[in-house]
C-alpha positions, 0 to 999 in steps of 0.5 A, spaced: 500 500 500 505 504 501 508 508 495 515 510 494 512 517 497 513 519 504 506 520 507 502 517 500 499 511 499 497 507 493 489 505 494 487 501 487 492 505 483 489 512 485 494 516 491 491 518 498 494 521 503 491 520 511 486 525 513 488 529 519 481 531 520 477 525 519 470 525 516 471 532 513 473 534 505 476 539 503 474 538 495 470 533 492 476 527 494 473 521 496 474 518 503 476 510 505 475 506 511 481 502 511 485 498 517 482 504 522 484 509 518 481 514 513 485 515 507 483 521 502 483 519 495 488 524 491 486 526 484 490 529 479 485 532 475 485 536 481 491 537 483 498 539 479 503 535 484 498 528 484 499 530 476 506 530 476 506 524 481 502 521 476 506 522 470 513 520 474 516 524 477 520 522 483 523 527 488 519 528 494 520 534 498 515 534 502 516 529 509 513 529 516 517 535 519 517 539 514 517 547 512 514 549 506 513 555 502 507 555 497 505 560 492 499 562 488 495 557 494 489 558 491 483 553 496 488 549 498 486 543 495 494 540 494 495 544 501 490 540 504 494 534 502 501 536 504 498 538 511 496 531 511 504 529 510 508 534 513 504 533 520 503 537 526 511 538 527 510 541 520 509 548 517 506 550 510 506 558 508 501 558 504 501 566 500 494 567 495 493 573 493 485 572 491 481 575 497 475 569 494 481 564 494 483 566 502 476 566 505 476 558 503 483 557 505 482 560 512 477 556 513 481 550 511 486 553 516 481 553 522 481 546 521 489 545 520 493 548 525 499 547 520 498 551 514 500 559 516 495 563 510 498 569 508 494 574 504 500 577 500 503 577 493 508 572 491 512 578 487 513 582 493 516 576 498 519 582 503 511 582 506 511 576 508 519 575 510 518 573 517 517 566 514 524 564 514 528 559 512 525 553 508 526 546 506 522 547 500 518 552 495 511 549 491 509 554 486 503 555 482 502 561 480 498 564 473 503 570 472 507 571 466 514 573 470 512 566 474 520 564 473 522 571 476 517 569 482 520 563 484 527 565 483 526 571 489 522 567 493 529 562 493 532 567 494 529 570 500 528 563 503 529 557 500 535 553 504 542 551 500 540 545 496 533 545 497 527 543 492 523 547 489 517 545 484 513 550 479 508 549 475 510 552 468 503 555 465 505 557 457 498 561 457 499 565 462 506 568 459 505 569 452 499 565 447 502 567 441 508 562 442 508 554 442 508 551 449 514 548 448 517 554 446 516 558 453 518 551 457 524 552 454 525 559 455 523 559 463 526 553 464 533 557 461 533 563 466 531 557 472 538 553 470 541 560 473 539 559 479 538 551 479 539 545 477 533 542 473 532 535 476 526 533 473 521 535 468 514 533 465 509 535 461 502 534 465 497 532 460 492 529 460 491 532 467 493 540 465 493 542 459 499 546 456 503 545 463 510 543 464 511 541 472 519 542 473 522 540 480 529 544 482 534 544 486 536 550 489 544 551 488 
């Protein structure tokens, strides 16, 4: 049952996190009763990382314990699954920008002691410095300067060789070039700052979408 995640499970071919607030779900996740624990069924549709687990990725930063920046944290449907990860010794500062997005993401909050929501802008990471150092960085922004984004932030807080993920989104830097075009380019400012580890296109789960995971040089 075990996956070669930390904290994830394989439940019928689909992932699956343990909830940390059994009996409640965040979206629409289907819950399973097995061996006295309530596991919340993971889905990639909904979800860019459980995509890119999907589609092979193998690095893994997320483990119990630990400190996590993420960026763009919209509702907190992928949050919801690294809470149940990173446990209660862990830390997930989740910045959103949208007031909408907010009002949901405190809510999940209320019942997860171990996401810390700030209402900031990703571009301005000086508003939100008292974060500190972290072990890793998870970008989800629809920005054209997303790869300026990221670079700040791991400038600011990522920890020497720690990981960072983003979700390269080619519609939102520029819609008159190939996707492959702007993966290319973004990925080419990222190496100045990181060595690329892994990288893979999200399809069928997200369309025009390049997940790429980093290491922080």
């Amino acid at each position: 049952m075990d996956s070669h995640f930390p904290g994830v499970y394989n439940l019928n071919g689909s992932f699956a996190t343990i909830n940390a607030v059994p009996g409640v779900r965040v979206y629409t996740e289907k819950l399973i009763r097995k061996d006295g624990k309530e596991y919340r069924i993971w889905d990639p549709f909904r979800s860019k990382l459980c995509g890119a687990m999907k589609k092979g990725i193998k690095t893994f930063p997320f483990a119990n314990g630990s400190k996590i920046l993420y960026l763009g944290a919209s509702t907190g449907t992928t949050i919801s699954h690294i809470s149940d990860i990173v446990g209660r010794d862990g830390e997930i500062y989740a910045v959103e920008i949208a007031v909408q997005c907010m009002k949901s993401l405190l809510k999940l909050c209320e019942r997860r002691e171990n996401i810390i929501p700030i209402h900031g802008d990703a571009k301005q990471p000086q508003e939100y410095e008292e974060v500190g150092e972290v072990d890793a960085i998870y970008q989800d922004v629809a920005q054209p300067d997303q790869d300026d984004i990221l670079i700040k932030n791991a400038e600011m807080f990522l920890k020497k060789g720690g990981i960072a993920m983003i979700c390269i989104k080619s519609q939102s830097i520029d819609v008159t070039k190939k996707p492959q075009e702007i993966f290319d380019m973004v990925n080419a400012k990222l190496e100045t700052k990181f060595e690329i580890l892994e990288k893979v296109k999200l399809e069928p789960f997200d369309k025009d979408h390049m997940f790429v995971v980093l290491r922080y040089h």
